[in-house]
N, C-alpha and C positions, 0 to 999 in steps of 0.2 A: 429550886434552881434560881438562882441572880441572874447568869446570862439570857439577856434577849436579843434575838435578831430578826430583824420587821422584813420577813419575807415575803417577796411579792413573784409569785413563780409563774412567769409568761411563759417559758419553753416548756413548762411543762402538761402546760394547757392545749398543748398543740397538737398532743394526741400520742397512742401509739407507736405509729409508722415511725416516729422520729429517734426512739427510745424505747430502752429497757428499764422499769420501775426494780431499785435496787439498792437493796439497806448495805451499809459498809459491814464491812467483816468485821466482829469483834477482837480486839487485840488485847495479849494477857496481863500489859503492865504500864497504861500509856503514860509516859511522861513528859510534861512542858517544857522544851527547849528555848523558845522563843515566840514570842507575839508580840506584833506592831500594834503596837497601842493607837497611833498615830491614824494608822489605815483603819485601822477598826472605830473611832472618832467619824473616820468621812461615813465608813457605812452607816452610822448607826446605833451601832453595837453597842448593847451594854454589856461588857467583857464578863464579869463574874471574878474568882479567882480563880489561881492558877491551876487547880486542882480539879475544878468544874472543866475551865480550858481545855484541859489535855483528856478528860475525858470525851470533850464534844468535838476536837478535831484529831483525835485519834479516830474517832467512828467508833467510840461507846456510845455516848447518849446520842438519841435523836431528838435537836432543839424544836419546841413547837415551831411549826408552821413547814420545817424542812419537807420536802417531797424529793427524795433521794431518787437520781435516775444517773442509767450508764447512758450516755449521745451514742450515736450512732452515725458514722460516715467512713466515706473510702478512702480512696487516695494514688495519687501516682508517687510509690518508690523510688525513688533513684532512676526516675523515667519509666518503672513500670508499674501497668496498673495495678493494684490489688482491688478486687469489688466488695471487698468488705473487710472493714478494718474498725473505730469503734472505743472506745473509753474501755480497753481492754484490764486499766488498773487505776481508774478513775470515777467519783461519783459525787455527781453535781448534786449540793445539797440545797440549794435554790439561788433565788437572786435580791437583792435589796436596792428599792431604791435608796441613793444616800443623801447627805445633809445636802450636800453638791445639786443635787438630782439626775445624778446618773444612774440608770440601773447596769448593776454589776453583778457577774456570777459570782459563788461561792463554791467549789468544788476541793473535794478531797483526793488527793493524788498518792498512791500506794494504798488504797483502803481495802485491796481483796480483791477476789477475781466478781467477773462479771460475764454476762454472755457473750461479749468481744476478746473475750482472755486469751482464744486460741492455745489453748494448754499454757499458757501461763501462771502462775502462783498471786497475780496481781498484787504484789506486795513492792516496796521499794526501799532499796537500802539508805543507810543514813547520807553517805556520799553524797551522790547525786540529790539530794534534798538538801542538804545544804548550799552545796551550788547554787542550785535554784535561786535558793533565798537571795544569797550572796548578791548573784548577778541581777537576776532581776529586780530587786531594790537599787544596785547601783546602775543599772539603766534607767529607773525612773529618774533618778537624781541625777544623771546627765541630759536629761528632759528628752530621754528618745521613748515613745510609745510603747507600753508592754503593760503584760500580764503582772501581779504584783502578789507576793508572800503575807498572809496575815499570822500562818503558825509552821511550826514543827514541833512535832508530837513523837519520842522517842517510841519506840511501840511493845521493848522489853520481852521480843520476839525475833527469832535468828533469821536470816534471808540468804538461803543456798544459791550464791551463783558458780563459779568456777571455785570458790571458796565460800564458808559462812562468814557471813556480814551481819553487823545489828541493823535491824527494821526502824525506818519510822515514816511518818507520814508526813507529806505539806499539804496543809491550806493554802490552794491556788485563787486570786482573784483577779479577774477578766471581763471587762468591755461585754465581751459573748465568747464563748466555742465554740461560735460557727466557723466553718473552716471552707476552703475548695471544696476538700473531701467532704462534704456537708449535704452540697450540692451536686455533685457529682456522681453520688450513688444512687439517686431519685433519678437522675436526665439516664445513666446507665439501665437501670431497671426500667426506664419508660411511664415511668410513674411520675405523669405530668402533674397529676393533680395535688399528690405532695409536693412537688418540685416548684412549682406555682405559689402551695401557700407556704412554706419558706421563703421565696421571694419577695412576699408581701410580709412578712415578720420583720426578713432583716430590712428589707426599707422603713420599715415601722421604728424598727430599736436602732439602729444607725445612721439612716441616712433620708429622714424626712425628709418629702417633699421630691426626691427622688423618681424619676419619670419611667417608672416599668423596669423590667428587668434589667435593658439596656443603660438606663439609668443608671441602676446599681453597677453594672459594668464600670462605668464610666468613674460613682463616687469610690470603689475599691480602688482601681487603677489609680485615683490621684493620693491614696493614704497608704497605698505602696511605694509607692516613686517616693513621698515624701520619708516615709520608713525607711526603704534601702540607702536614702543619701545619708540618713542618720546614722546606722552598722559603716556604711564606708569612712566615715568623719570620725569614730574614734574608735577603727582599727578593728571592728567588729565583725567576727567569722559566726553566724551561727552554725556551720556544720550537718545540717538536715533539713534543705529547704524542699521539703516533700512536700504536694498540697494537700496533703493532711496535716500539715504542722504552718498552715498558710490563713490567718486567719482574715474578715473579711473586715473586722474593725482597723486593719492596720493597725495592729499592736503587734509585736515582739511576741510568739509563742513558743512555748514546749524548747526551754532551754533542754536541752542535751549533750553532743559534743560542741558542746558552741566554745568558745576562746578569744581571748582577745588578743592581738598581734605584739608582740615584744620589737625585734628587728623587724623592719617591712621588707614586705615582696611580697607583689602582685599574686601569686602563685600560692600563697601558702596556705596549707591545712592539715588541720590537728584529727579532722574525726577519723577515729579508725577504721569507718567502713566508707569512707569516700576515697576509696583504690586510685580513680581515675582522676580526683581532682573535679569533679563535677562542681562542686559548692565551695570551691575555694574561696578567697577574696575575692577578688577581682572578676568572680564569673558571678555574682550574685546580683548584680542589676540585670544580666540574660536569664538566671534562671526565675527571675522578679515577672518578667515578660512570659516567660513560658509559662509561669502557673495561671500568669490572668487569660492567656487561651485555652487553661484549660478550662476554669469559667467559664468563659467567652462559650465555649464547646458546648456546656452546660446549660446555659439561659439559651442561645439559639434556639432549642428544643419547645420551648413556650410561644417563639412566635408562629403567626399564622402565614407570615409571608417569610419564607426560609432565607430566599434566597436576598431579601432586604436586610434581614437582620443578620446576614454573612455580612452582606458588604458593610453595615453599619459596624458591627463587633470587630468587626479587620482595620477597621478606620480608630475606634477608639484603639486597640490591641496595637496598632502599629504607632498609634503617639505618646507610647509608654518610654521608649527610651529616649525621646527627646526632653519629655518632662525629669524622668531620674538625673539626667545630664545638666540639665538648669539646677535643678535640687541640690546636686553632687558641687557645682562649681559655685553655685551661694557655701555653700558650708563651707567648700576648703579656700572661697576668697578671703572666707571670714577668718580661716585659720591662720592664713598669712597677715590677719588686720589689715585686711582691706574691706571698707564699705561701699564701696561706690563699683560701675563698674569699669574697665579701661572704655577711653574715648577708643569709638571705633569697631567695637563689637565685641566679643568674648572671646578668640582665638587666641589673642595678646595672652588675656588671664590664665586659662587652660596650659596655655604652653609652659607659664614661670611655673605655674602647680606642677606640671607632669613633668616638666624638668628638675624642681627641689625630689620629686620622688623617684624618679630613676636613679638621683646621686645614693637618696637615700637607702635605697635597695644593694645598688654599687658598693656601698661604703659599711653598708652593716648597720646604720643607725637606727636606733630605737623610736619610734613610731611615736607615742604620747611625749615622751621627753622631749626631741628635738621641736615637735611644736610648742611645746607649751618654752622653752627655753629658747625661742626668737627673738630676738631682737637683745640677746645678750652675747657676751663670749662663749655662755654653754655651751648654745647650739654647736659649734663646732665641733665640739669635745663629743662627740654622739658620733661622729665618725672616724672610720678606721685612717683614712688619710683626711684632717681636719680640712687641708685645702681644696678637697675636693667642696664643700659646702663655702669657702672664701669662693671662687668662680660663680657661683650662684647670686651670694650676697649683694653683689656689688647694683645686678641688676634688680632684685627686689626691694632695695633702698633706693633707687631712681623711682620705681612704681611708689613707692611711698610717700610721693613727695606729693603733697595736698590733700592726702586723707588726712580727717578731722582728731584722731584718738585713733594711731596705732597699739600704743602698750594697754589700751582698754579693752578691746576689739580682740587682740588675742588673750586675752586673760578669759574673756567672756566666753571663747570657742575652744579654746585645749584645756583640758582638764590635769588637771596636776598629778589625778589620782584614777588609776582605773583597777577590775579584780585583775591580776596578775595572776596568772594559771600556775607558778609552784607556788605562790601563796596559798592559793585557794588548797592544791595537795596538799599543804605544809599545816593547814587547819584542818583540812579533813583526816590527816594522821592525829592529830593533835585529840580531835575530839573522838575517834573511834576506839585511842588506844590500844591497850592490852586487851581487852576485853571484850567480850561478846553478849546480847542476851541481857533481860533485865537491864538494873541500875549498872549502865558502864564505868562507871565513875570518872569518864572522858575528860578532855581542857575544855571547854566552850571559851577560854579566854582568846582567843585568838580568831575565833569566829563572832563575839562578839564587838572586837576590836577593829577589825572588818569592817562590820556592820557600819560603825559609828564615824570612821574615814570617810566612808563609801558615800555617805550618806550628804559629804562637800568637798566631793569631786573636782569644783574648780579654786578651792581655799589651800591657802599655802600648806598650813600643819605641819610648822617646822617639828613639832615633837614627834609627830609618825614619819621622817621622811627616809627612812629604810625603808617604804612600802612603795615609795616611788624606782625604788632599783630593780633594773635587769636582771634576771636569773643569771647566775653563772655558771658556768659549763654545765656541771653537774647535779644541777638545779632545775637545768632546763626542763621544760614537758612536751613530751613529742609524739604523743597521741592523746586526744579526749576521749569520753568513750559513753555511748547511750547508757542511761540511766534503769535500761530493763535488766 
């Protein structure tokens, strides 16, 4: 065997209580789709070929040093609890410190069922693994914090869901997957003394130096607020912000119906099981706050004076939406190229932001485009009545007058390019084709083509720039949909 990976497996030292010890499922024909060479350079990795590859993240070989486990945690649904929930189709096969010196998980996602399966088949269709890949690469290369794709391994195995699907697998790479739900099933079950020395892990692998629980309280809450200003700044729905899908590094987890916004409005969402609009746009710095209480709920449990570490966790918990709100008004100052901020305090700024986006909502106009096309005549051309955006202009050109590098400033904050969700469908037809099972003999051209856009986000590429166009009518996509 050529590939090595320099595993250093801390979560799985921790015993137990935390986890299920658990080989992936053998699959009958795995094939190499994709591997980031690039990613696998920071861990470490010495890759092997492609053939090796798709054996070792399909979940055929086990590389030395791997110690395969399912995590174990809970989580609050769509507001309700579940007490046990769990890597139901997922097996962390260790972690590396990298060239960088981060230590990073390495986990396999669709590898087979596990004792969290819940009658599950723990398998995953090619779809949704593609996605994954898709987005979460082009979230790193928008520099917002997330988990990141090192393979997809075809699996040449059928996946029965409402229809048969072809199987495959990704190689998920993560900060950690610790989550809410992480801690929250320890503080539920009363089992302080696991819930303690998790405590003292993630202050250890995240957030040294970090003063006790409440501590951690405190270094999560500031890698969220910074997180959610990031999703709101370019148009970012993830669609299931359950704290089990909450993680505590502040990264971007467990892409699913996540979407990025075409026209803007406040209101909108793609995931098919969000009925009420819970996790829409615009509600995701609240429910940002609700998941750090339920934390908050969690660590409480550890102190010895209950009633001080209320009032202390109420105090950080309640300066969560102040900080998202600084976060969110840096980002979209910056969108309008502005660096500085108005003489006088930040109401000024807020107001021209939340006035460009009410028109923008009003008018129909496309979210990545009309910022990245400011300070030209585009802009206008993004909405449905162009003058509605002339009313706006006249005052965001007066705010402009003494910043240093307007046309640098937004070049630097709107991306030219983001995944666009019938593209994303329009490759994942592309590559499942006709066929099911085994060699599909699918496109990958258009999922690799993707990739390599994605990959600069804020660069013109006049050769790709049909990937910058709005869906048209019948293009459109109007539900996302979990990945189980």
């Amino acid at each position: 065997m050529n590939m090595t990976i320099p595993f250093d497996n801390s979560f799985a030292r921790l015993g137990n209580a935390f986890h299920s010890r658990q080989l992936p499922v053998r699959v009958a024909a795995p094939r190499l789709v994709a591997f980031n060479d690039d990613l696998a350079g920071v861990l470490g990795i010495s890759p092997g070929d492609a053939a090796e590859q798709a054996q070792v993240f399909g979940g055929n070989h086990l590389p030395e040093g791997a110690e395969p486990l399912a995590q174990l945690y809970a989580g609050h649904q769509f507001g309700n609890y579940n007490p046990q929930l769990g890597d139901g189709r997922a097996v962390l096969l260790g972690e590396t410190i990298g060239r960088d010196g981060q230590r990073r998980d390495i986990q396999l996602k669709g590898s087979g069922r596990t004792p969290y399966s819940r009658g599950g088949d723990g398998r995953a269709w090619l779809g949704p693994v593609l996605r994954e890949y898709i987005v979460s690469e082009a979230m790193h290369a928008l520099g917002i914090p997330t988990t990141r794709a090192l393979a997809v391994v075809e699996t040449g195995e059928d996946v029965l869901r409402e229809v048969t699907l072809p199987g495959a697998v990704l190689t998920r790479v993560a900060a950690s997957h610790l989550r809410v739900g992480t801690f929250q099933i320890f503080a539920a079950r009363g089992d302080l003394t696991s819930l303690a020395q998790l405590t003292d892990y993630a202050i250890a692998r995240h957030y040294p130096g970090a003063n006790g629980p409440m501590g951690l309280l405190e270094k999560v809450r500031d890698a969220q607020a910074a997180l959610i200003a990031g999703w709101m700044g370019v148009g970012f729905i993830h669609g299931v912000m359950n704290t089990d899908n909450c993680a505590i590094s502040g990264e971007t987890i467990d892409y699913g119906p996540c979407a990025f916004m075409d026209g803007y409005h406040p209101d909108t969402v793609f995931s098919s099981i969000d009925h009420m609009g819970r996790y829409a746009y615009a509600n995701q710095p609240n429910i940002a706050v609700w998941n750090l209480a339920q934390l908050a709920t969690a660590l409480i449990q550890l102190a010895d004076d209950r009633d001080a570490a209320v009032e202390q966790a109420s105090e950080i918990v309640h300066a969560m939406p102040a900080l998202i709100e600084a976060q969110w008004l840096a980002r979209f100052r910056a969108k309008l190229g502005l660096t500085t901020a108005r003489a006088g305090g930040q109401a000024g700024d807020r107001a021209l932001i939340e006035d460009l986006l009410v028109r923008m909502a009003a008018g129909q106009a496309d979210f990545t485009n009309t910022f990245r096309a400011l300070g030209d005549e585009r802009a206008r051309d993004q909405f449905a009545d162009p003058s509605a955006f002339d009313g706006w202009a006249s005052e965001w050109a007066a705010r402009c007058v003494g910043e240093p590098d307007v046309p640098a400033t937004l070049r630097a904050a709107n991306p030219a390019f983001i995944p666009r969700n019938h593209q994303i469908e329009q490759m994942i037809e592309a590559a499942v084709g006709g066929g099911v099972g085994g060699n599909m003999g699918g496109d990958y051209a258009p999922f690799h083509r993707l990739n390599t856009v994605l990959a600069q986000p804020f660069a013109d590429q006049p050769d790709h720039s049909d990937l910058k166009r709005p869906p048209s009518a019948d293009e459109a996509v109007q539900a996302t949909y979990c990945g189980t």
